[in-house]
N, CA, C and O atoms as a Maestro MAE file, in Angstrom:
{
 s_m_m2io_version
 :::
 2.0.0
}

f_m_ct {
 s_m_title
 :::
 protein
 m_atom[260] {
  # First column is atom index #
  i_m_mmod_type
  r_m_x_coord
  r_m_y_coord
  r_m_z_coord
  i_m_residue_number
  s_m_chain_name
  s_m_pdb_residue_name
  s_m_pdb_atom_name
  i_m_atomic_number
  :::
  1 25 17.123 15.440 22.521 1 A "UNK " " N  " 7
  2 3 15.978 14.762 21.926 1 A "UNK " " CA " 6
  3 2 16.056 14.896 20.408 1 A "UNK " " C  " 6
  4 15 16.359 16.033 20.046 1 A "UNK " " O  " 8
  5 25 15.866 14.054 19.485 2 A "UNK " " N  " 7
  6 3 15.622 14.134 18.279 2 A "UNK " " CA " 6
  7 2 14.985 14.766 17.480 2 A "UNK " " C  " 6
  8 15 14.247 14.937 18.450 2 A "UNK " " O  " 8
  9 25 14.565 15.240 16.764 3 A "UNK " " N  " 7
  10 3 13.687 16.033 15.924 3 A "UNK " " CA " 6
  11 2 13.674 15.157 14.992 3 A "UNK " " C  " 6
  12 15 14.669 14.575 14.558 3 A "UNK " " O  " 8
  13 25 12.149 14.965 14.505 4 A "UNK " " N  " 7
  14 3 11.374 14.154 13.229 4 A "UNK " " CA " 6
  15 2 11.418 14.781 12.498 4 A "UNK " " C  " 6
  16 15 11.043 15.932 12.723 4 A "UNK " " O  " 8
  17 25 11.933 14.398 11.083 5 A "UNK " " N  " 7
  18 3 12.434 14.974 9.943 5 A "UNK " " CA " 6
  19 2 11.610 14.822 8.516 5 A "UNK " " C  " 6
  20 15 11.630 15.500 7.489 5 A "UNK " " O  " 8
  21 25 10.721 13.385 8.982 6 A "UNK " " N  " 7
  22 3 10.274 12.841 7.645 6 A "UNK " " CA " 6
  23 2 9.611 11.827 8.079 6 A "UNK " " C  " 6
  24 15 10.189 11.520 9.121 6 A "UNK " " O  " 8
  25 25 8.492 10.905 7.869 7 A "UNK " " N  " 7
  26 3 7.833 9.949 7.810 7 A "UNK " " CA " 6
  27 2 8.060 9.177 6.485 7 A "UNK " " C  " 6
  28 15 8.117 9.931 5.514 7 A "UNK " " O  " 8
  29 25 8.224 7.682 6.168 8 A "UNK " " N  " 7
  30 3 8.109 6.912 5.480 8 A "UNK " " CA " 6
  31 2 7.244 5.704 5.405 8 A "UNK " " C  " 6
  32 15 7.461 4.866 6.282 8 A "UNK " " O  " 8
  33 25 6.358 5.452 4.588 9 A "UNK " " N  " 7
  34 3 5.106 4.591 5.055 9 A "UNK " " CA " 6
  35 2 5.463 3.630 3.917 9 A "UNK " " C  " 6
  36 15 5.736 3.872 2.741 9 A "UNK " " O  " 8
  37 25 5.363 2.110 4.800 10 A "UNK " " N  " 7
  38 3 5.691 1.294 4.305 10 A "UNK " " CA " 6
  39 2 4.800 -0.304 4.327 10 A "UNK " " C  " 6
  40 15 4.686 -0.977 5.351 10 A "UNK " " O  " 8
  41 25 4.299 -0.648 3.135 11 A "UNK " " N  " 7
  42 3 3.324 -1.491 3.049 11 A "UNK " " CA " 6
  43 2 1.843 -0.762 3.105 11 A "UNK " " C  " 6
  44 15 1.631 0.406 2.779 11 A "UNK " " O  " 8
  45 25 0.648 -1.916 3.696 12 A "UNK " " N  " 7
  46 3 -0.600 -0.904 3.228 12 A "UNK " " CA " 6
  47 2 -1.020 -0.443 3.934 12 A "UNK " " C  " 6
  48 15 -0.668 -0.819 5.052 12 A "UNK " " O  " 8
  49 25 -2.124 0.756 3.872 13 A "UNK " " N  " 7
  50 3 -2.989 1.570 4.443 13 A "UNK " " CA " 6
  51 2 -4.308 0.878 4.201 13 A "UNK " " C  " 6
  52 15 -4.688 0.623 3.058 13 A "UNK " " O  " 8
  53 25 -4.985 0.581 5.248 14 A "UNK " " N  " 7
  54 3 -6.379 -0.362 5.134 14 A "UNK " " CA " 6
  55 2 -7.541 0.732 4.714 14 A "UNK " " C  " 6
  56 15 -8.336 0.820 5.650 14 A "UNK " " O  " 8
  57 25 -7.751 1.233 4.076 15 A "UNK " " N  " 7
  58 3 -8.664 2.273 3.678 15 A "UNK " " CA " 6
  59 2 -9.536 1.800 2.275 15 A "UNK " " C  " 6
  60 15 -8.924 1.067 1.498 15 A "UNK " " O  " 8
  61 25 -10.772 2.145 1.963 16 A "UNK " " N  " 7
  62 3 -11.781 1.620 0.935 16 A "UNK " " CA " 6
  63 2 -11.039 1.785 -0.416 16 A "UNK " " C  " 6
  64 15 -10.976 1.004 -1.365 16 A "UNK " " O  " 8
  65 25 -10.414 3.193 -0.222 17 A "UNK " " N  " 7
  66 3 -10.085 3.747 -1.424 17 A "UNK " " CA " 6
  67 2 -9.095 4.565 -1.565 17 A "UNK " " C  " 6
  68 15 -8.846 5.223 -0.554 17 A "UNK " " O  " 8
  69 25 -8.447 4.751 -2.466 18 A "UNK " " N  " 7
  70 3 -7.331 5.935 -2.214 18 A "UNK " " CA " 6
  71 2 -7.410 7.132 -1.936 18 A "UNK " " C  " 6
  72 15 -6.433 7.764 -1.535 18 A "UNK " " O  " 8
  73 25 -8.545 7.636 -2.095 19 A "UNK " " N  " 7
  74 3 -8.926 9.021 -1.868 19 A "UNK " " CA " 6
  75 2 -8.600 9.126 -0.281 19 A "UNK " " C  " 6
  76 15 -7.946 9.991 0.301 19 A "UNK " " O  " 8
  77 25 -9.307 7.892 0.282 20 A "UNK " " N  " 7
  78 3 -9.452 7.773 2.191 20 A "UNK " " CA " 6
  79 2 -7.881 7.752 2.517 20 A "UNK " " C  " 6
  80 15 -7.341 8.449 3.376 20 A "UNK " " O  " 8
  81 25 -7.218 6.786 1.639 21 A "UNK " " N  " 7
  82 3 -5.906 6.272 2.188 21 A "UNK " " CA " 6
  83 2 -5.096 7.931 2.085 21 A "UNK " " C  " 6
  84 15 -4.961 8.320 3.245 21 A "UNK " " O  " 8
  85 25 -4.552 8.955 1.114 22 A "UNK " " N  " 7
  86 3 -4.359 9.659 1.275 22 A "UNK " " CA " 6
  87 2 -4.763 10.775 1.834 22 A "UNK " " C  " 6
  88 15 -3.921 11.664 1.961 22 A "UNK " " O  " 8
  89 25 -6.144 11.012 2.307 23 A "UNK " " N  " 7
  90 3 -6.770 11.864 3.208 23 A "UNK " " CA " 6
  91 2 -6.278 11.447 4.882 23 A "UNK " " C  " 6
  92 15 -5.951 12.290 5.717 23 A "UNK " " O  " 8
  93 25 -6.312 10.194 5.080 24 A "UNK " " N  " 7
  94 3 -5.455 10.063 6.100 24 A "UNK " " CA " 6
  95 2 -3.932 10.216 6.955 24 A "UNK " " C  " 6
  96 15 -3.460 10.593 8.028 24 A "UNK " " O  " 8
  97 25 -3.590 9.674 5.731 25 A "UNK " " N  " 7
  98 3 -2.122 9.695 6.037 25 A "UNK " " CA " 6
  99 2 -1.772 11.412 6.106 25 A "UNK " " C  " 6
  100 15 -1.067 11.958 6.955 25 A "UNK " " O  " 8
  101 25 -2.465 12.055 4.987 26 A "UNK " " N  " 7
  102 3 -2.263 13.629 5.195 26 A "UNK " " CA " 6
  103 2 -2.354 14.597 6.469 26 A "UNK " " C  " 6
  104 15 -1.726 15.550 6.929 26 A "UNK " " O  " 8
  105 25 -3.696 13.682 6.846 27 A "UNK " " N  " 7
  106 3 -4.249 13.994 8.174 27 A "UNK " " CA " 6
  107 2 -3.128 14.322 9.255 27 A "UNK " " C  " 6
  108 15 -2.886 15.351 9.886 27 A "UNK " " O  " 8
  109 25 -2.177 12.314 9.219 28 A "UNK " " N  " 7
  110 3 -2.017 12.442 10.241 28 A "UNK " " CA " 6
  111 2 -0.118 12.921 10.495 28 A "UNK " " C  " 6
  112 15 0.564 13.369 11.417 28 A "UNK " " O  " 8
  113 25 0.117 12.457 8.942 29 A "UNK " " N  " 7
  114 3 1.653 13.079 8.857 29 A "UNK " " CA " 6
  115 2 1.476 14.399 7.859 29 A "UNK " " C  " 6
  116 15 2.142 14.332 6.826 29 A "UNK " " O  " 8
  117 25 0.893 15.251 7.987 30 A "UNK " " N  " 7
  118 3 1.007 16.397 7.198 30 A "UNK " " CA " 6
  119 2 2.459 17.098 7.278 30 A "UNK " " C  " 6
  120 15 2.639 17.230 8.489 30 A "UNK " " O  " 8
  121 25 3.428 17.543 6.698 31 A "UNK " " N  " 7
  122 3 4.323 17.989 6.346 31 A "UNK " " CA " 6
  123 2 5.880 16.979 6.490 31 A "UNK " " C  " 6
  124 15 7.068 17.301 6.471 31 A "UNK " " O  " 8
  125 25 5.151 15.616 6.640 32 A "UNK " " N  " 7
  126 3 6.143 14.712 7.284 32 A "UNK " " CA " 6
  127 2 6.818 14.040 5.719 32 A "UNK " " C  " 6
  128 15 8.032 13.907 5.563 32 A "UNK " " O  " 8
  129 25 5.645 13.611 4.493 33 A "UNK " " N  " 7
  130 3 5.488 12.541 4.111 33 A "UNK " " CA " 6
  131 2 6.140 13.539 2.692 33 A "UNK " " C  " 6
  132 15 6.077 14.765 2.600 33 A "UNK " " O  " 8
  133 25 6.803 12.490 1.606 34 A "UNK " " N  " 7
  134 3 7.197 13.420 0.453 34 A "UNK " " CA " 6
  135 2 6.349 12.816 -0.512 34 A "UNK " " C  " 6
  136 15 5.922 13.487 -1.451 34 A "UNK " " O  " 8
  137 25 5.952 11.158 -0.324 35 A "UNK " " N  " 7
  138 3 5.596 10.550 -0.583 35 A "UNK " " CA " 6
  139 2 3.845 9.623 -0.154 35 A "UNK " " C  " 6
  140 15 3.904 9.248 1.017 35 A "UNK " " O  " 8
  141 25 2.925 9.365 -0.596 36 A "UNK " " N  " 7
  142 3 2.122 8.616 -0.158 36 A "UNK " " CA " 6
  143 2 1.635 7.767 -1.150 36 A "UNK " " C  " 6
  144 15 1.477 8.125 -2.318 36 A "UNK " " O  " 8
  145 25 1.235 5.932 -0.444 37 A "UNK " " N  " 7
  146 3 0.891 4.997 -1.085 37 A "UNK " " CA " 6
  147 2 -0.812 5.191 -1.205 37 A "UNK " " C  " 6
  148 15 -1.533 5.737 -0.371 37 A "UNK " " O  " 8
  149 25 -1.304 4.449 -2.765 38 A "UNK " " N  " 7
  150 3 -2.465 4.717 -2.830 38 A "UNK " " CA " 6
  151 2 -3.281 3.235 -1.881 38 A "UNK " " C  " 6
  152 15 -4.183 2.558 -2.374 38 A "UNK " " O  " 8
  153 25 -2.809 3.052 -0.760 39 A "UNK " " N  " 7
  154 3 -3.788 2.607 0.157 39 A "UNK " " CA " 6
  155 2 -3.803 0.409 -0.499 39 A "UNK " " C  " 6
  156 15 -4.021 -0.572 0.213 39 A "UNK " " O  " 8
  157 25 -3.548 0.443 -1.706 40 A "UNK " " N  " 7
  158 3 -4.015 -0.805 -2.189 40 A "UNK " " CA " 6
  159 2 -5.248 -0.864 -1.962 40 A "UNK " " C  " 6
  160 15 -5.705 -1.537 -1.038 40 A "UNK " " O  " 8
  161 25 -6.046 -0.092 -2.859 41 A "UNK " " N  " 7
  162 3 -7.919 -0.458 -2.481 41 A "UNK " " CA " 6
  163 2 -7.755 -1.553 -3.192 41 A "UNK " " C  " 6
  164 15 -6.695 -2.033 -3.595 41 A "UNK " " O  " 8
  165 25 -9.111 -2.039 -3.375 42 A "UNK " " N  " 7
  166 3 -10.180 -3.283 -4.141 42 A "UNK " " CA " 6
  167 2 -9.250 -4.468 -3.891 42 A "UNK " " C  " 6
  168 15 -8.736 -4.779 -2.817 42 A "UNK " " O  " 8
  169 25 -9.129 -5.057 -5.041 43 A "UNK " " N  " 7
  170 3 -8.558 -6.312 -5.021 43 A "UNK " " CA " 6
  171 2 -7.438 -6.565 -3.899 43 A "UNK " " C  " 6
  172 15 -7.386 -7.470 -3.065 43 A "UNK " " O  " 8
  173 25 -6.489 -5.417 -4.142 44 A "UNK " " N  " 7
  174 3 -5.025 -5.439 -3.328 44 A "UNK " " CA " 6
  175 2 -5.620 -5.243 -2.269 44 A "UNK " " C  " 6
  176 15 -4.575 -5.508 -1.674 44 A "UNK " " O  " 8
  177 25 -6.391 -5.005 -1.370 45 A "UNK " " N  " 7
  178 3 -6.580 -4.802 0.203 45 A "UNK " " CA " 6
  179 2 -5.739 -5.711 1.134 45 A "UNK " " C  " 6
  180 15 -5.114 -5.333 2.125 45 A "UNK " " O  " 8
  181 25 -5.851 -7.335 0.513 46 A "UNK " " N  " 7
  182 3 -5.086 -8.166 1.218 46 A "UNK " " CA " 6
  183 2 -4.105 -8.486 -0.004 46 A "UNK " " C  " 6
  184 15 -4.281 -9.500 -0.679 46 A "UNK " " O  " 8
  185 25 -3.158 -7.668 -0.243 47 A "UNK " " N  " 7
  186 3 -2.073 -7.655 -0.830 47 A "UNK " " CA " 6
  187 2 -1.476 -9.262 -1.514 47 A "UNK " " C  " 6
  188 15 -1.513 -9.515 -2.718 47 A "UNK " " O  " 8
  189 25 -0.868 -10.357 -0.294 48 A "UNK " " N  " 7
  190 3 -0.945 -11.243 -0.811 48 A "UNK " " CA " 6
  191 2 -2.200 -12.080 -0.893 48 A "UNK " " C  " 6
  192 15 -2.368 -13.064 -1.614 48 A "UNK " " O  " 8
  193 25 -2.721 -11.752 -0.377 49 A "UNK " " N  " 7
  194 3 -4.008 -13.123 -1.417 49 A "UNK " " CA " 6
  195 2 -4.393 -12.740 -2.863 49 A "UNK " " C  " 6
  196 15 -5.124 -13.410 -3.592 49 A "UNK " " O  " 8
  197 25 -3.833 -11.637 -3.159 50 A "UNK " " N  " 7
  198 3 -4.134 -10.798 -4.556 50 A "UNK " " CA " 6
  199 2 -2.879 -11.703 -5.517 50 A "UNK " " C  " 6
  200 15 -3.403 -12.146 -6.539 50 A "UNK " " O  " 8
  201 25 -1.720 -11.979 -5.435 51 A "UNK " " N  " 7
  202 3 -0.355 -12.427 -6.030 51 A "UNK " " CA " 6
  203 2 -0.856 -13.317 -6.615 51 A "UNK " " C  " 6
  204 15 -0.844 -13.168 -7.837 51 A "UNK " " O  " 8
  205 25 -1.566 -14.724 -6.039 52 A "UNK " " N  " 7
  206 3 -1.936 -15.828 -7.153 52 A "UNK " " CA " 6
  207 2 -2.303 -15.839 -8.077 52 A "UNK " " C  " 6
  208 15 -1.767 -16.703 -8.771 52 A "UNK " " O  " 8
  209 25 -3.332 -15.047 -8.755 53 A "UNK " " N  " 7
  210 3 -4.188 -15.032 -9.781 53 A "UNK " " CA " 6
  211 2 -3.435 -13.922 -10.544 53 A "UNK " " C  " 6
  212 15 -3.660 -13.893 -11.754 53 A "UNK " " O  " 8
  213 25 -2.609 -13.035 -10.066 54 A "UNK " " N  " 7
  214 3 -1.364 -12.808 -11.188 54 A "UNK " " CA " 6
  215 2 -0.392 -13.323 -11.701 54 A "UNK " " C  " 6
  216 15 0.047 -13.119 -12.833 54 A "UNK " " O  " 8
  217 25 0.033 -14.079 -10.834 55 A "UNK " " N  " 7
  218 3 1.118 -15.077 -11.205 55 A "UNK " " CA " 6
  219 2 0.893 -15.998 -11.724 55 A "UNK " " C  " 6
  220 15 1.689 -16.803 -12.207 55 A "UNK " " O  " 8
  221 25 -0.769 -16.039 -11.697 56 A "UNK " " N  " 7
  222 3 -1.177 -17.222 -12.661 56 A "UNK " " CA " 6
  223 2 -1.310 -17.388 -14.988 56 A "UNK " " C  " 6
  224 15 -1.246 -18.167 -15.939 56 A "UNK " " O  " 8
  225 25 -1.527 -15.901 -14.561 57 A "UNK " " N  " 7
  226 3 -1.346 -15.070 -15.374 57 A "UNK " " CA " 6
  227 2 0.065 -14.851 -16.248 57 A "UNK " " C  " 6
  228 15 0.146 -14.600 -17.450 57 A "UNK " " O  " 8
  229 25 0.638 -14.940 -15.739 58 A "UNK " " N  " 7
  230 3 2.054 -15.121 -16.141 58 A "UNK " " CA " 6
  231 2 2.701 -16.302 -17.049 58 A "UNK " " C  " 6
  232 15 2.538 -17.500 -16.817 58 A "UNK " " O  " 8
  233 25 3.542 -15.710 -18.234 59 A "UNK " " N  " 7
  234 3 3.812 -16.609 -18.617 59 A "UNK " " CA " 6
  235 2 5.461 -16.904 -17.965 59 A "UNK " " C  " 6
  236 15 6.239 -16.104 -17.447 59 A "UNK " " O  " 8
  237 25 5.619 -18.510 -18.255 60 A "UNK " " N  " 7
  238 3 6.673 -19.015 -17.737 60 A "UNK " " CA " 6
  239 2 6.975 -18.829 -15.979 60 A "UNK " " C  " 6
  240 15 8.075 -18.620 -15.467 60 A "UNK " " O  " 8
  241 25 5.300 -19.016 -15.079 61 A "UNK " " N  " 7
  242 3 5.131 -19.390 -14.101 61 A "UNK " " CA " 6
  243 2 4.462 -20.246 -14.067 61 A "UNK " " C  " 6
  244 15 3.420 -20.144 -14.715 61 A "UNK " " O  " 8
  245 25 4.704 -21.433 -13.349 62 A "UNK " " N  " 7
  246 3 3.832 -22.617 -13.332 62 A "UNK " " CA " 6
  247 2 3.328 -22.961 -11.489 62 A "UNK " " C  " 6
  248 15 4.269 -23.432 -10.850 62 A "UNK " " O  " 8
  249 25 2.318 -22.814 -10.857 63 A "UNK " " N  " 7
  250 3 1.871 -23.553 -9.604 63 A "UNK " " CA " 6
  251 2 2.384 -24.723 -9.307 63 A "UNK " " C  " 6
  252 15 1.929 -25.679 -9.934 63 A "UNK " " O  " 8
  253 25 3.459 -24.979 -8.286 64 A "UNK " " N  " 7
  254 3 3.676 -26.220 -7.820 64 A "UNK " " CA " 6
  255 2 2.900 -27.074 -6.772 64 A "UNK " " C  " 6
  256 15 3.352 -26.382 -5.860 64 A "UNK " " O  " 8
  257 25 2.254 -27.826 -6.223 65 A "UNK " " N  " 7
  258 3 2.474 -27.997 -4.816 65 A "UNK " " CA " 6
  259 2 1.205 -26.679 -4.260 65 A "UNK " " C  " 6
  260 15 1.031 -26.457 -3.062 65 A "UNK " " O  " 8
  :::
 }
 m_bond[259] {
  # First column is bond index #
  i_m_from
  i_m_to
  i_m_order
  :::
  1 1 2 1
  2 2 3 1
  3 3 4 2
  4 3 5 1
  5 5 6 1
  6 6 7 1
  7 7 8 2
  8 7 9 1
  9 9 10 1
  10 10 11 1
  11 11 12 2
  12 11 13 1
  13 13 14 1
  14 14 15 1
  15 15 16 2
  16 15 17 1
  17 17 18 1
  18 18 19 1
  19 19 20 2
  20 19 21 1
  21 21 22 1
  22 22 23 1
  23 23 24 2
  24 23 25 1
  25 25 26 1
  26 26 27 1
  27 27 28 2
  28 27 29 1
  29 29 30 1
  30 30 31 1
  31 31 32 2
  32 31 33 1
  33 33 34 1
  34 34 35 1
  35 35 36 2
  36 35 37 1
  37 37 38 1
  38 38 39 1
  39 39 40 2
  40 39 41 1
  41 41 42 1
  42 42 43 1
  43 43 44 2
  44 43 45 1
  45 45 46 1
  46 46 47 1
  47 47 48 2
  48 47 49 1
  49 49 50 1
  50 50 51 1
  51 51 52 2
  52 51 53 1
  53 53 54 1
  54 54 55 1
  55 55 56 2
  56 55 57 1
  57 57 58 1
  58 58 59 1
  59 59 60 2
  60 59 61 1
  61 61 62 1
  62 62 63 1
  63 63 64 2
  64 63 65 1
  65 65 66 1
  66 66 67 1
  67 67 68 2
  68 67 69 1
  69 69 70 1
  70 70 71 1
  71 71 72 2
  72 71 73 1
  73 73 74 1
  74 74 75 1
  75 75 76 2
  76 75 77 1
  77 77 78 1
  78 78 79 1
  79 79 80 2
  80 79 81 1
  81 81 82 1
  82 82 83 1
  83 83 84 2
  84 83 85 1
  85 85 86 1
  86 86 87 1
  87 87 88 2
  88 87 89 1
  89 89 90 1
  90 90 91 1
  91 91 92 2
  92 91 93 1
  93 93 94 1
  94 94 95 1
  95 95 96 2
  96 95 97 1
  97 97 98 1
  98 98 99 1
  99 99 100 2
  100 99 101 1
  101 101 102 1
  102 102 103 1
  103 103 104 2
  104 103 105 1
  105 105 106 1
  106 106 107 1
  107 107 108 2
  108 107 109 1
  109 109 110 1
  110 110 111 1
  111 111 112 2
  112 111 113 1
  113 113 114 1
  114 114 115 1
  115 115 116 2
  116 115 117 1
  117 117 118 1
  118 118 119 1
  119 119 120 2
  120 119 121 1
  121 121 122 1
  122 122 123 1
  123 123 124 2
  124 123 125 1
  125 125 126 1
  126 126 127 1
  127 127 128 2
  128 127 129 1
  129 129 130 1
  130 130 131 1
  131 131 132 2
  132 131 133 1
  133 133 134 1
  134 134 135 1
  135 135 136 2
  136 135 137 1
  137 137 138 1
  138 138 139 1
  139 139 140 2
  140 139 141 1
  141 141 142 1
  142 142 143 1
  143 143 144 2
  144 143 145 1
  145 145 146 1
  146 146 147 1
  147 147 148 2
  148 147 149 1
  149 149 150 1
  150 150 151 1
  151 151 152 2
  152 151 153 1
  153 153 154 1
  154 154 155 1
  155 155 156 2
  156 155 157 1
  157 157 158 1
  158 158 159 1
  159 159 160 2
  160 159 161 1
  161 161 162 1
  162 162 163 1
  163 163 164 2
  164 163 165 1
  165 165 166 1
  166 166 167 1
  167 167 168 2
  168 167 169 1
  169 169 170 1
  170 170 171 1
  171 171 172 2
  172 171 173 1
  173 173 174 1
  174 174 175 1
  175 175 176 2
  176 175 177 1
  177 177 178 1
  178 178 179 1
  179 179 180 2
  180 179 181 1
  181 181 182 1
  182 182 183 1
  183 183 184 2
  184 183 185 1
  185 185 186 1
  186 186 187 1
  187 187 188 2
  188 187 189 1
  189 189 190 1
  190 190 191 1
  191 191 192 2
  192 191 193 1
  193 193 194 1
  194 194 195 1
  195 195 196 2
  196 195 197 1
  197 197 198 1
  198 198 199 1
  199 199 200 2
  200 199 201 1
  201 201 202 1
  202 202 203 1
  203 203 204 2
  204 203 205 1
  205 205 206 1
  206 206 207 1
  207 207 208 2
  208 207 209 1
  209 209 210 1
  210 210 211 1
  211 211 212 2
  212 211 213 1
  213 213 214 1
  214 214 215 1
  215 215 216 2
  216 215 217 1
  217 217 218 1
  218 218 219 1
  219 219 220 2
  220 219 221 1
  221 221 222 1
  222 222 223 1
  223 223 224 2
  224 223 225 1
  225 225 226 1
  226 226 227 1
  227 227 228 2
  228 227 229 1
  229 229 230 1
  230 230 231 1
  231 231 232 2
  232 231 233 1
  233 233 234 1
  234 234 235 1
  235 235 236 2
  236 235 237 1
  237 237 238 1
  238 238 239 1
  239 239 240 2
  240 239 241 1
  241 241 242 1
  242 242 243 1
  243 243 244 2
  244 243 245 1
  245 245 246 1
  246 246 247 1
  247 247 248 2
  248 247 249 1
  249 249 250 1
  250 250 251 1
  251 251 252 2
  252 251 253 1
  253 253 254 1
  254 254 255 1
  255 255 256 2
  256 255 257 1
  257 257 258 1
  258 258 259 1
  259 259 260 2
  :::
 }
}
């Protein structure tokens, strides 16, 4: 049987805030993780619906279509 060595968390944690998002993940991979994401609160919650209005922002990006 394998032995778990490490957890890697990848993309978001649905949590209000980062405080929650890392209280969780601590929770539930405690000694697993080397690393933890701050959850993407507020705006980033839905990650891409957040991209437009940065990229809009941008210079030498233009909206096609």
């Amino acid at each position: 049987m394998a032995t778990v060595r490490g957890a890697h968390l990848v993309g978001s944690l649905t949590y209000p805030d980062a405080e929650e998002a890392m209280t969780a993940a601590a929770g539930h991979l405690a000694g697993l993780l080397r690393r933890v994401p701050d959850g993407e609160p507020g705006d980033r919650f839905h990650w891409i619906m957040f991209q437009p209005g940065v990229l809009a922002e941008a210079d030498g990006i233009e909206r096609v279509g």
